[in-house]
C-alpha positions as CSV (number, residue, x, y, z in Angstrom):
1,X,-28.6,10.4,-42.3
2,X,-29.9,11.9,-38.7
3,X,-27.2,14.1,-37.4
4,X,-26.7,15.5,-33.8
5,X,-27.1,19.2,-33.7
6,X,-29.1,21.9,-32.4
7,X,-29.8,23.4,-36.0
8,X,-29.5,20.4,-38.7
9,X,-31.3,17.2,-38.4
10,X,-30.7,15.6,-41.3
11,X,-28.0,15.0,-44.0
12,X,-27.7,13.5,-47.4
13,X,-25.1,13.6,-49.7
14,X,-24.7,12.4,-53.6
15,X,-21.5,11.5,-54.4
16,X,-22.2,11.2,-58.2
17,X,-23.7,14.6,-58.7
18,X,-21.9,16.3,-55.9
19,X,-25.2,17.3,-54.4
20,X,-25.9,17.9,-51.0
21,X,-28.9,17.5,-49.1
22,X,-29.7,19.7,-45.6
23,X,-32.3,19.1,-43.8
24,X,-33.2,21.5,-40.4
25,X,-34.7,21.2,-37.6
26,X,-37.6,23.5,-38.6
27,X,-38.3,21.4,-41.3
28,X,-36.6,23.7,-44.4
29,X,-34.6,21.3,-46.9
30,X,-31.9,22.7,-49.1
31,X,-29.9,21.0,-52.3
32,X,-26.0,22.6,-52.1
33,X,-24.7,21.7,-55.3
34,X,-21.1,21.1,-56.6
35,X,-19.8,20.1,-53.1
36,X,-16.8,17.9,-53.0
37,X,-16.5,14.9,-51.3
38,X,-14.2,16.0,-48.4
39,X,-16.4,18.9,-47.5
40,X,-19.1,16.5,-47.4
41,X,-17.0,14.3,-44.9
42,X,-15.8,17.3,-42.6
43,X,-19.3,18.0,-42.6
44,X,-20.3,14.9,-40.9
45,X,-17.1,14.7,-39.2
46,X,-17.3,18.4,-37.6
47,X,-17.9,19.1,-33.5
48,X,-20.7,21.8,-34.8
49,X,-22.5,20.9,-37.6
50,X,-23.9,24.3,-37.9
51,X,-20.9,26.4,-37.2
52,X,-19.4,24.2,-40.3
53,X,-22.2,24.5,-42.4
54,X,-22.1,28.5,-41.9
55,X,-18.4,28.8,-42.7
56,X,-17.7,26.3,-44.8
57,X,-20.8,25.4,-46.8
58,X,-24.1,28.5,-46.6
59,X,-23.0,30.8,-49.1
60,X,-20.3,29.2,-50.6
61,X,-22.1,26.7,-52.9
62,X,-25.5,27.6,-55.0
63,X,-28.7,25.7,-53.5
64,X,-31.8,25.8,-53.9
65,X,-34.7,25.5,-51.0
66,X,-37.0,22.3,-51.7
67,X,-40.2,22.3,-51.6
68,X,-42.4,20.1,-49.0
């Protein structure tokens, strides 16, 4: 889902697998994995999507960058 921020444009979030999908502005796409379900939800919820996602989520879960 499209998201309004300065630094994130897109996120997508698997429930099941507790995967999240980030999508930036400059293209990059990461998979966070092992991310609950709140976090997920403040995440969308939050005033700053990228002040959340540097405290709360960038080096907190493992990820991997995706290609393409």
């Amino acid at each position: 889902m499209d998201v309004d921020s300065t630094a994130i444009q897109a996120i997508d979030y698997d429930a099941d697998h507790e995967k999240l999908f980030v999508r930036f502005l400059s293209g990059e796409r990461y998979l966070y994995v092992g991310v609950p379900g709140e976090v997920c939800r403040s995440f969308l919820d939050a005033e700053s999507k990228g002040r959340f996602f540097q405290a709360e989520i960038r080096d907190q879960y493992p990820y991997n960058r995706l290609d393409g």
